[in-house]
C-alpha positions as CSV (number, residue, x, y, z in Angstrom):
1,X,148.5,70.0,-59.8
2,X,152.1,69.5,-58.7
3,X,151.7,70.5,-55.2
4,X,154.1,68.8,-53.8
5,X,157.1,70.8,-56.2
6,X,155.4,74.1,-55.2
7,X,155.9,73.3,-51.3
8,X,159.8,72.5,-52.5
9,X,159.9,75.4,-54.5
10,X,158.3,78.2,-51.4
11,X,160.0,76.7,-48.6
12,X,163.5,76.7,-50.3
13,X,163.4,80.0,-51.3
14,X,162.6,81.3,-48.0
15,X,164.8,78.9,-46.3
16,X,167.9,80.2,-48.1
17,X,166.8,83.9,-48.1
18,X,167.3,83.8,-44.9
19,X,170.4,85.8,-43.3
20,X,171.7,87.4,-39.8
21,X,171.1,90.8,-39.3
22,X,173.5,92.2,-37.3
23,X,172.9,95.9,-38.2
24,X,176.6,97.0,-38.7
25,X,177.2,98.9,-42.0
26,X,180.7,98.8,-43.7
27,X,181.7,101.9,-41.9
28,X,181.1,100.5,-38.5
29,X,183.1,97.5,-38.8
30,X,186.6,99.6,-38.9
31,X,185.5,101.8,-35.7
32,X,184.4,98.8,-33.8
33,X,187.3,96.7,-34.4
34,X,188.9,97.2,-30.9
35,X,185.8,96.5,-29.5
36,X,185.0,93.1,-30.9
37,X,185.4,91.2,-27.7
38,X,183.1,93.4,-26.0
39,X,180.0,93.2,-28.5
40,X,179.4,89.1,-27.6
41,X,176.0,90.2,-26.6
42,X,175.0,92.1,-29.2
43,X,175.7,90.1,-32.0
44,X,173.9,87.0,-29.9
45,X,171.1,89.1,-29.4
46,X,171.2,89.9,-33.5
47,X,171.5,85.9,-34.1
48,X,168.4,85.8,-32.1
49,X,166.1,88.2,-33.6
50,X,167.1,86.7,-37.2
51,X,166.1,83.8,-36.0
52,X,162.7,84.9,-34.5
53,X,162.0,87.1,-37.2
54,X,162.7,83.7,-39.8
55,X,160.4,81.6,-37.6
56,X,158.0,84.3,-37.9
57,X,158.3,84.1,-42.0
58,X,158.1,80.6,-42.4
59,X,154.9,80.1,-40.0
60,X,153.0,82.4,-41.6
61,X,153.9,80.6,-45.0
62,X,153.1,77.1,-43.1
63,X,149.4,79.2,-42.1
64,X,148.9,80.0,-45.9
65,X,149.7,77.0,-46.9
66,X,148.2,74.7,-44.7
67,X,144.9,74.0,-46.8
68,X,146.5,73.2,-50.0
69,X,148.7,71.0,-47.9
70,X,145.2,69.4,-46.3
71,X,143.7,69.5,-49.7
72,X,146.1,67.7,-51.7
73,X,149.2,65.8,-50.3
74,X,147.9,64.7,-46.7
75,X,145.8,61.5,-46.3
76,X,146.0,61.6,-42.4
77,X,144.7,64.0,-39.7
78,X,147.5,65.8,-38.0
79,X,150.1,65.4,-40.4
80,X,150.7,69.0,-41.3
């Protein structure tokens, strides 16, 4: 079983799903233009959720995947 291609496969499909969400629809960007400078927070604060929210993803894939990672490609304890 080619294990180690599936663990390629997974983790680069999620790793280059991933995106920031910064929550501003087309129509938002023309009304908030003049406030750009201003929104420093809230587009760091956006930057951090993605990133949480990604973390979140790809643990829960390193959780599922974890035995067949045990099972089939590790040959020490503590390696995953």
């Amino acid at each position: 079983f080619p294990s180690l291609w599936v663990f390629t496969v997974i983790f680069a499909i999620v790793l280059t799903r991933g995106r920031i969400r910064t929550f501003v629809k087309q129509a938002d960007v023309v009304f908030l233009l003049p406030y750009e400078s201003k929104l420093d927070r809230y587009f760091r604060a956006s930057q951090i959720y993605s990133y949480i929210l990604q973390s979140f993803v790809m643990l829960v894939i390193f959780i599922v995947l974890a035995p067949l990672f045990a099972l089939r490609i590790s040959n020490e304890s503590g390696s995953f």
